[in-house]
C-alpha positions as a LaTeX table, in Angstrom:
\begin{tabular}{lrrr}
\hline
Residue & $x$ (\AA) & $y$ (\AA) & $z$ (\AA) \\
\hline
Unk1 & 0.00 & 0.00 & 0.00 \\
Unk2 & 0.96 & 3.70 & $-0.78$ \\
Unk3 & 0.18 & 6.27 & 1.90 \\
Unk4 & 0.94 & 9.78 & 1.64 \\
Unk5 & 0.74 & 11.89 & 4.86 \\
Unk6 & 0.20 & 15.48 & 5.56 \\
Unk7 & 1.96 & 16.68 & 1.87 \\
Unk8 & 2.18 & 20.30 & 1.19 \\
Unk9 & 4.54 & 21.69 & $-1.99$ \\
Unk10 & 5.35 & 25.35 & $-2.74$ \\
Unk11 & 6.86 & 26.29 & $-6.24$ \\
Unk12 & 8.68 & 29.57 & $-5.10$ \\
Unk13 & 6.24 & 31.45 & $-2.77$ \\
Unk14 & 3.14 & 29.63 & $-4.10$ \\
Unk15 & 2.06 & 26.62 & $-2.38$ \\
Unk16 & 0.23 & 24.19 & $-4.99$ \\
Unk17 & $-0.16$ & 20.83 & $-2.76$ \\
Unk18 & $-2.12$ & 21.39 & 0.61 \\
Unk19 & $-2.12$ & 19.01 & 3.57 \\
Unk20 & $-2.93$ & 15.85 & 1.30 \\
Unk21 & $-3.71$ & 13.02 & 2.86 \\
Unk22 & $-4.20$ & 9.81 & 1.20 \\
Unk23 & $-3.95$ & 5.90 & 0.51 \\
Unk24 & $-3.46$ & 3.75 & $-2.34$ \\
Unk25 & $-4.30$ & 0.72 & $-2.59$ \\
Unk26 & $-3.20$ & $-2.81$ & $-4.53$ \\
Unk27 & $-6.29$ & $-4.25$ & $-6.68$ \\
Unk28 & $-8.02$ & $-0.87$ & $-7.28$ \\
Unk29 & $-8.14$ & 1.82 & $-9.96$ \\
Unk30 & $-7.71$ & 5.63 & $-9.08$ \\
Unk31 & $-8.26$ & 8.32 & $-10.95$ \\
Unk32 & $-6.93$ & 11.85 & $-10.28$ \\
Unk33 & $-9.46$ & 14.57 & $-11.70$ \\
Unk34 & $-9.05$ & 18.48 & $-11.75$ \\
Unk35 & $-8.95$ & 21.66 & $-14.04$ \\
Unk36 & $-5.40$ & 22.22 & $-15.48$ \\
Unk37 & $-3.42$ & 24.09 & $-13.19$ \\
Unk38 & $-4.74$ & 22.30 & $-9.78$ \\
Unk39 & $-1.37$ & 20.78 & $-8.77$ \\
Unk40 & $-2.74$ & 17.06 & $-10.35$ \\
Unk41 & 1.20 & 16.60 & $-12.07$ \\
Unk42 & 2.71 & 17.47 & $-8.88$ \\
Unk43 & 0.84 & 15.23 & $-6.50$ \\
Unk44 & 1.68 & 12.85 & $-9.61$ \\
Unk45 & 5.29 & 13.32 & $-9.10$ \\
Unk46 & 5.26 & 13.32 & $-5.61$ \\
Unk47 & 3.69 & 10.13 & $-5.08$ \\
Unk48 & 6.38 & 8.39 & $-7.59$ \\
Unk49 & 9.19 & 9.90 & $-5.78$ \\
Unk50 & 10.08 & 11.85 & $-8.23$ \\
Unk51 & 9.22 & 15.81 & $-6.68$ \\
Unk52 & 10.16 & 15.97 & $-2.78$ \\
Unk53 & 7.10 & 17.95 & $-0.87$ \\
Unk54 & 8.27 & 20.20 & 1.80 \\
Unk55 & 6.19 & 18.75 & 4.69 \\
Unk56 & 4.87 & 15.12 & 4.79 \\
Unk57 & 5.90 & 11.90 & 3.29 \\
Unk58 & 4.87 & 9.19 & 0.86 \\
Unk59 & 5.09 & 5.62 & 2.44 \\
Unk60 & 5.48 & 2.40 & 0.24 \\
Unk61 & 4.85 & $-0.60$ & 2.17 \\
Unk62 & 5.79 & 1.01 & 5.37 \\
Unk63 & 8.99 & 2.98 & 3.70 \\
Unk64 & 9.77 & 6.71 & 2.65 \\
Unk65 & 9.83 & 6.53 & $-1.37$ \\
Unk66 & 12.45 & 9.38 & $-0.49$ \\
Unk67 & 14.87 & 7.01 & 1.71 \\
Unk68 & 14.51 & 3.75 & $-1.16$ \\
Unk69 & 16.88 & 2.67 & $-3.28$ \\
Unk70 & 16.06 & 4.02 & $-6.74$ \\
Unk71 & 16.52 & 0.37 & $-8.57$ \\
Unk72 & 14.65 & $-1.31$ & $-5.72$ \\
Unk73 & 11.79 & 1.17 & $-6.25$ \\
Unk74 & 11.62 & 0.90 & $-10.04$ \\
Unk75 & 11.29 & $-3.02$ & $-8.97$ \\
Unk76 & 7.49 & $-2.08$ & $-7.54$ \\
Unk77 & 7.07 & 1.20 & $-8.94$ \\
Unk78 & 6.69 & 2.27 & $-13.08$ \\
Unk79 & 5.27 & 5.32 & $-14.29$ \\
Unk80 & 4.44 & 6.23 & $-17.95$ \\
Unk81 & 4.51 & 10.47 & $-18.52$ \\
Unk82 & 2.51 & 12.15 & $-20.99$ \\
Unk83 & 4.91 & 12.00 & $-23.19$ \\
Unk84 & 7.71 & 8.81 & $-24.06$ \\
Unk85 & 9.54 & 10.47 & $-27.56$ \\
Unk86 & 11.52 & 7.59 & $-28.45$ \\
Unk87 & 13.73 & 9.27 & $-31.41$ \\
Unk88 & 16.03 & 6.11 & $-31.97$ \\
Unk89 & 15.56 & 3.49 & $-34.81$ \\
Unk90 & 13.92 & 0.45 & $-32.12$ \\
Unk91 & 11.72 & $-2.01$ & $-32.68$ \\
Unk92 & 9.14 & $-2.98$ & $-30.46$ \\
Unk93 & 10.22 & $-5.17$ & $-28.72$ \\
Unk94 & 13.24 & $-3.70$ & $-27.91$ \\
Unk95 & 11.19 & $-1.28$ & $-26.31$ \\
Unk96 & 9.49 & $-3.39$ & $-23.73$ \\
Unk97 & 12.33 & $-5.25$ & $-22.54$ \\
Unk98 & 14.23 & $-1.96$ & $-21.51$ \\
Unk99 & 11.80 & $-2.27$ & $-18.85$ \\
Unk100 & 13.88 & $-4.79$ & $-17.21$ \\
Unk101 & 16.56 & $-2.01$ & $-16.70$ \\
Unk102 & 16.27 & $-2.97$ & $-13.09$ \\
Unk103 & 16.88 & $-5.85$ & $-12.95$ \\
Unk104 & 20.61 & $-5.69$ & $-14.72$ \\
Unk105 & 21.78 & $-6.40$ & $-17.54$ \\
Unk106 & 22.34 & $-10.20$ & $-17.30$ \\
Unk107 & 19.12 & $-10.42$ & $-16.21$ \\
Unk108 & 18.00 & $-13.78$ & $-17.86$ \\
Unk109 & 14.30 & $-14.49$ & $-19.73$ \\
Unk110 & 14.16 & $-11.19$ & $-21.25$ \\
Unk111 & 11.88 & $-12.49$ & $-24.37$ \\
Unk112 & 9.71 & $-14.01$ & $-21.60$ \\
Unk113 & 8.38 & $-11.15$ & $-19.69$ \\
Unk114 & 8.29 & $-9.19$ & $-23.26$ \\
Unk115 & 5.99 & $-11.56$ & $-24.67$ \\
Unk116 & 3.79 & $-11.23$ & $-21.58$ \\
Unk117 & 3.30 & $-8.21$ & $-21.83$ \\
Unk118 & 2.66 & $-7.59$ & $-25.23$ \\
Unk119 & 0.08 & $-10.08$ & $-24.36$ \\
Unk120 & $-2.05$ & $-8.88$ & $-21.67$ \\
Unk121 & $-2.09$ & $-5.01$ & $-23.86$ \\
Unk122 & $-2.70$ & $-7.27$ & $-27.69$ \\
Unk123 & 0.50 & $-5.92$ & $-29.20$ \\
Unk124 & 2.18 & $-9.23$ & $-29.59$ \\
Unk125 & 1.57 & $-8.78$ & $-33.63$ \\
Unk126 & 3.67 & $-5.40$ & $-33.14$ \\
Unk127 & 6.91 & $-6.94$ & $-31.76$ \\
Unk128 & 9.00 & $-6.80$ & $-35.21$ \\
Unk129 & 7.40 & $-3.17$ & $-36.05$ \\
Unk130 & 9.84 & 0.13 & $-35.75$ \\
Unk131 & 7.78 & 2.29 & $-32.70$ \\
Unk132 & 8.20 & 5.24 & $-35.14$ \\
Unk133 & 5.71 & 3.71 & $-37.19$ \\
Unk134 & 3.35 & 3.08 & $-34.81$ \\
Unk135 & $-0.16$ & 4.83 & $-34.85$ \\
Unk136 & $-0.28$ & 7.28 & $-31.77$ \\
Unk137 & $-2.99$ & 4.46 & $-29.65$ \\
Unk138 & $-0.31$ & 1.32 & $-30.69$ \\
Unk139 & 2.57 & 3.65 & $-29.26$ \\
Unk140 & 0.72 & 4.08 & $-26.14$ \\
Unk141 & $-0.13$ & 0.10 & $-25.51$ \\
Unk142 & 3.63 & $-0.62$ & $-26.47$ \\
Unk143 & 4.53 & 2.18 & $-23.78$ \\
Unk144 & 2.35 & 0.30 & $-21.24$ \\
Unk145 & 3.66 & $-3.05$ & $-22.07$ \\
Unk146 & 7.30 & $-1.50$ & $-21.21$ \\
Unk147 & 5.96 & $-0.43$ & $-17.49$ \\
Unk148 & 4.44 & $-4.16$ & $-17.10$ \\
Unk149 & 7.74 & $-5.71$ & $-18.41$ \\
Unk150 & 9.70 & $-3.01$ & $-15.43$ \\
Unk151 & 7.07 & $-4.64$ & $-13.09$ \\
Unk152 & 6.57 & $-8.13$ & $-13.96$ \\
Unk153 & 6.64 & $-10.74$ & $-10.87$ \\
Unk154 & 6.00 & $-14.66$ & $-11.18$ \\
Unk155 & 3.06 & $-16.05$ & $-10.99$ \\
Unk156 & 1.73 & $-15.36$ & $-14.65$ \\
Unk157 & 0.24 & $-11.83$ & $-14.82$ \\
Unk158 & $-2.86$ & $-13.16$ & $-17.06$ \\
Unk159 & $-4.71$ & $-14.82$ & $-14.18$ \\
Unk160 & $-7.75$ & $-13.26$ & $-13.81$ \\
Unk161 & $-10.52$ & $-12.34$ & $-11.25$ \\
Unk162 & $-8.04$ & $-12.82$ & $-8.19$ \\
Unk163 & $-7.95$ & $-9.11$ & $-7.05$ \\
Unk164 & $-9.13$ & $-11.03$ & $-3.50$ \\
Unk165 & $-6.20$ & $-12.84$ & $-3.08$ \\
Unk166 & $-3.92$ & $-11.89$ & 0.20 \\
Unk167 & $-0.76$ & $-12.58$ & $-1.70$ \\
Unk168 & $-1.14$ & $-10.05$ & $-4.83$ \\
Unk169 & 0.11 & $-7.24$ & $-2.60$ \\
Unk170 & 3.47 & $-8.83$ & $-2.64$ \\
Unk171 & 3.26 & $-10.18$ & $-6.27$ \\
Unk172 & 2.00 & $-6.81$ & $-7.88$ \\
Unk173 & 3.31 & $-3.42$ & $-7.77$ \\
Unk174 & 2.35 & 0.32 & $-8.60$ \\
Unk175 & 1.38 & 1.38 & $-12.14$ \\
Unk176 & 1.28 & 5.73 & $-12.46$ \\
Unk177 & 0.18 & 6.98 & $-16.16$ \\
Unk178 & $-0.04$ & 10.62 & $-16.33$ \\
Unk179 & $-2.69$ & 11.19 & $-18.44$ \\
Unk180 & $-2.71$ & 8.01 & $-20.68$ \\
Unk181 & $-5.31$ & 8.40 & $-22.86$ \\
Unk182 & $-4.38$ & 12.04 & $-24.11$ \\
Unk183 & $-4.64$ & 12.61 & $-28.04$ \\
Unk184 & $-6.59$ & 9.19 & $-28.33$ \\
Unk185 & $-9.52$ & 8.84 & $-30.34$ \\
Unk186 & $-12.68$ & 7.46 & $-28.66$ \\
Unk187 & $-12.31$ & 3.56 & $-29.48$ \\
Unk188 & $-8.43$ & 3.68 & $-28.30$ \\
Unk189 & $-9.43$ & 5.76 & $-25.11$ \\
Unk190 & $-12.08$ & 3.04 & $-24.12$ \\
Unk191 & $-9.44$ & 0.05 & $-25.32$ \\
Unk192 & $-6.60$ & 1.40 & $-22.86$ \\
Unk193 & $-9.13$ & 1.92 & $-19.99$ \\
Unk194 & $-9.47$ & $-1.69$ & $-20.45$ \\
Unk195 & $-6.64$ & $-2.86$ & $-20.35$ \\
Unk196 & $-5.59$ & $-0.84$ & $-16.98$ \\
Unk197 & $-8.96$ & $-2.16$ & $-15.72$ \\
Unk198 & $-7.99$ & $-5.76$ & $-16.08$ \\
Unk199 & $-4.54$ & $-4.64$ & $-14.35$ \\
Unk200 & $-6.40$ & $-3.37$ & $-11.20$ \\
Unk201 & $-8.27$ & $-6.76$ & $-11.21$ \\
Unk202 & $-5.10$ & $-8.64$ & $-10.91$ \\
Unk203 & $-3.83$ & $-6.68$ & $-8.46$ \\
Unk204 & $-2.17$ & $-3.72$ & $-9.65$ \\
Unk205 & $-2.21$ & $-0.26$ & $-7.69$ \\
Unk206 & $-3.38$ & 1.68 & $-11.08$ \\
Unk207 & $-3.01$ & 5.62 & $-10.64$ \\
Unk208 & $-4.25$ & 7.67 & $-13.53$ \\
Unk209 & $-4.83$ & 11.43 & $-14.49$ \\
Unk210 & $-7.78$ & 11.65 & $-16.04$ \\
Unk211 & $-9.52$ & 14.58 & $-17.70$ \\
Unk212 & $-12.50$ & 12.77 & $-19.05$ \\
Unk213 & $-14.67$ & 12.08 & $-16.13$ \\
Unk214 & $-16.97$ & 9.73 & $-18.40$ \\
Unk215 & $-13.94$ & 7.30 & $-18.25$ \\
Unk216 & $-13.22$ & 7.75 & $-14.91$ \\
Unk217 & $-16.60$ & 6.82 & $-13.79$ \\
Unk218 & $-16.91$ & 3.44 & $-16.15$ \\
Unk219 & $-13.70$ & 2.19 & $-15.00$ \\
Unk220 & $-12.31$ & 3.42 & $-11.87$ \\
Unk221 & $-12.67$ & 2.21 & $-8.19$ \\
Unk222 & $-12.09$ & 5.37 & $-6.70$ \\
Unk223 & $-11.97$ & 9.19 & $-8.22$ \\
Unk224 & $-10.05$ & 11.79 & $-6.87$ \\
Unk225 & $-10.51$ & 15.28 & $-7.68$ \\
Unk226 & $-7.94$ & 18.11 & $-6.52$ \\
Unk227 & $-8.81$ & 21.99 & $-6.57$ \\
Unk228 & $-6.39$ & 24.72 & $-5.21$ \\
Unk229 & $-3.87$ & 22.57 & $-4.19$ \\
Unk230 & $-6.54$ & 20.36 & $-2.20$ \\
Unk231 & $-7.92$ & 17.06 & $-2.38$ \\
Unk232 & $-11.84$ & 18.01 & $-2.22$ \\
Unk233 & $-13.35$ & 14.58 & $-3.31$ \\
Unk234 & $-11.70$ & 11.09 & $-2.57$ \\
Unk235 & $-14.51$ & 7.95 & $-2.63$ \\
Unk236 & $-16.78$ & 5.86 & $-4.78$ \\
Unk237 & $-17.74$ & 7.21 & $-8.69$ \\
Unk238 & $-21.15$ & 7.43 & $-7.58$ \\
Unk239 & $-20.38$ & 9.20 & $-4.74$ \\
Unk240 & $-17.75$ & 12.12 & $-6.46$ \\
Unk241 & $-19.80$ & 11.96 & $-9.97$ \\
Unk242 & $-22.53$ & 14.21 & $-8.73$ \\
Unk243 & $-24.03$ & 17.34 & $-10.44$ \\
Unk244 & $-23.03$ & 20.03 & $-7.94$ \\
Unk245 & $-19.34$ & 18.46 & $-7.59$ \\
Unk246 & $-18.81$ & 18.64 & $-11.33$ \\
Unk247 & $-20.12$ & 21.86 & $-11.33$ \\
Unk248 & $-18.19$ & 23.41 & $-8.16$ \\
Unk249 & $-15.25$ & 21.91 & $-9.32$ \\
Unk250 & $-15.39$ & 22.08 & $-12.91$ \\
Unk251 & $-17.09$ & 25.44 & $-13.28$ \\
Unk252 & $-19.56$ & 24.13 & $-15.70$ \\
Unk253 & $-23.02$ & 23.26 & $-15.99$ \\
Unk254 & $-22.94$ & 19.18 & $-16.12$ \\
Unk255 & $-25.62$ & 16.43 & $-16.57$ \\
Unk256 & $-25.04$ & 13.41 & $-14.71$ \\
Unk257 & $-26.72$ & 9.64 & $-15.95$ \\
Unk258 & $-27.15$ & 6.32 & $-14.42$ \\
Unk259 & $-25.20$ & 3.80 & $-16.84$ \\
Unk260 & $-26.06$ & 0.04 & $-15.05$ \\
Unk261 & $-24.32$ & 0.73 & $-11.84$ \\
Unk262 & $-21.80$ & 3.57 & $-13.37$ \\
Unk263 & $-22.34$ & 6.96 & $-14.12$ \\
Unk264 & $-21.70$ & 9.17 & $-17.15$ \\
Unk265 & $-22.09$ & 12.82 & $-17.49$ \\
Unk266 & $-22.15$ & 15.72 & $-20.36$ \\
Unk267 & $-22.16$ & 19.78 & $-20.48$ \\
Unk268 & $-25.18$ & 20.22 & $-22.45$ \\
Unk269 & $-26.73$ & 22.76 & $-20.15$ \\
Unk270 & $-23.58$ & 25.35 & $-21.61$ \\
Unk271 & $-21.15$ & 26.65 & $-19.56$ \\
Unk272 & $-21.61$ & 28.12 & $-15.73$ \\
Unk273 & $-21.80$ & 31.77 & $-15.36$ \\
Unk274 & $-19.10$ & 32.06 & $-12.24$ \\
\hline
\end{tabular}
């Protein structure tokens, strides 16, 4: 489990994180929602260890991300930015197995945990194709198959429908995308969601930045919205999908539908006057 205590960040005199407090679990999927500007990138890099907040701490498993080892924590920790530019001549599968980086460079099976993951994200047919000729969703899948590959653990990652089981905490680890379905087009957005949905039920911790909230409420476990530096919502899509959240958060006049037990929104009542 990640916990993050007390976290406040100032960029020069301006404080953008403020007393954050929260958990992060193995087995679920979060998503971080908020109007550009609201500190989401920073929490973001905080939480991965990559930004140190002047008061609090992030704990993994019990341990200050600040005080670990950087190869042990890119052993249970991968994160995918918004953008991966990749201006070298590689194929795919080249690609994905630099995600073993941690594990040295005689680390054996290499072609094992590759295939795996091209697997579980449907790239295998890929593996022989230059990533410069990749459509922008295939880049993104191949991208994900590399942070699976950095995180890959015996037993098989394909098992399914085990997010109950008391071991995955130690078999798993934590997944961060910073906004992974960016520039997608509607099909690809849903296909990705997938596929990090099917991670969370197998026991990934899947953190996301989201700006769509329609996704975030068909496929996350928890939503997470930050405004002024401040986590105002943390709990259950139904519960943080509501009209006068969207709107107070948002700044827009939203619409808010049952979809079976998810919810799904739209701005067709035009934009708020505040």
């Amino acid at each position: 489990m990640i916990q993050a205590h007390n976290l406040t960040y100032y960029y020069n005199s301006n404080r953008i994180l403020n007393n954050i407090d929260l958990d992060l679990h193995p087995g679920q999927l979060v998503s971080l929602l908020g109007r550009n500007g609201e500190g989401k990138s920073t929490l973001f890099k905080i939480l991965t260890g990559d930004y140190r907040a002047q008061n609090g701490e992030v704990l993994y498993n019990g341990v200050n991300v600040l005080g670990m080892n950087r190869k042990e924590l890119a052993r249970i920790r991968s994160v995918l930015p918004q953008d991966s530019t990749i201006n070298f001549p590689l194929r795919v599968f080249e690609i994905i197995e630099m995600g073993r980086a941690p594990y040295g460079k005689n680390h054996s099976n290499l072609t094992h945990y590759a295939n795996r993951s091209m697997e579980l994200t449907d790239i295998k047919h890929l593996r022989n194709r230059f990533y410069s000729d990749l459509s922008g969703g295939e880049k993104q899948r191949v991208q994900i198959a590399r942070a699976l590959c950095q995180l890959d653990k015996e037993p098989v990652l394909l098992e399914k429908n085990r997010s109950n089981d008391s071991n995955l905490c130690s078999l798993k680890g934590y997944l961060f995308l910073d906004e992974p379905v960016n520039s997608l087009d509607i099909l690809l957005q849903h296909k990705i969601m997938k596929i990090l949905r099917h991670l969370a039920d197998v026991g990934f911790m899947v953190f996301c930045i989201l700006h769509d909230w329609n996704l975030a409420g068909l496929y996350s476990d928890r939503i997470l919205i930050l405004q002024n530096g401040q986590l105002v919502h943390n709990g259950l899509p139904q519960e943080v999908l509501d009209q006068n959240n969207l709107e107070s958060n948002f700044n827009i006049l939203a619409n808010v539908y049952p979809h079976g037990n998810k919810f799904v929104g739209g701005y067709t009542r035009g934009l708020s006057k505040r």
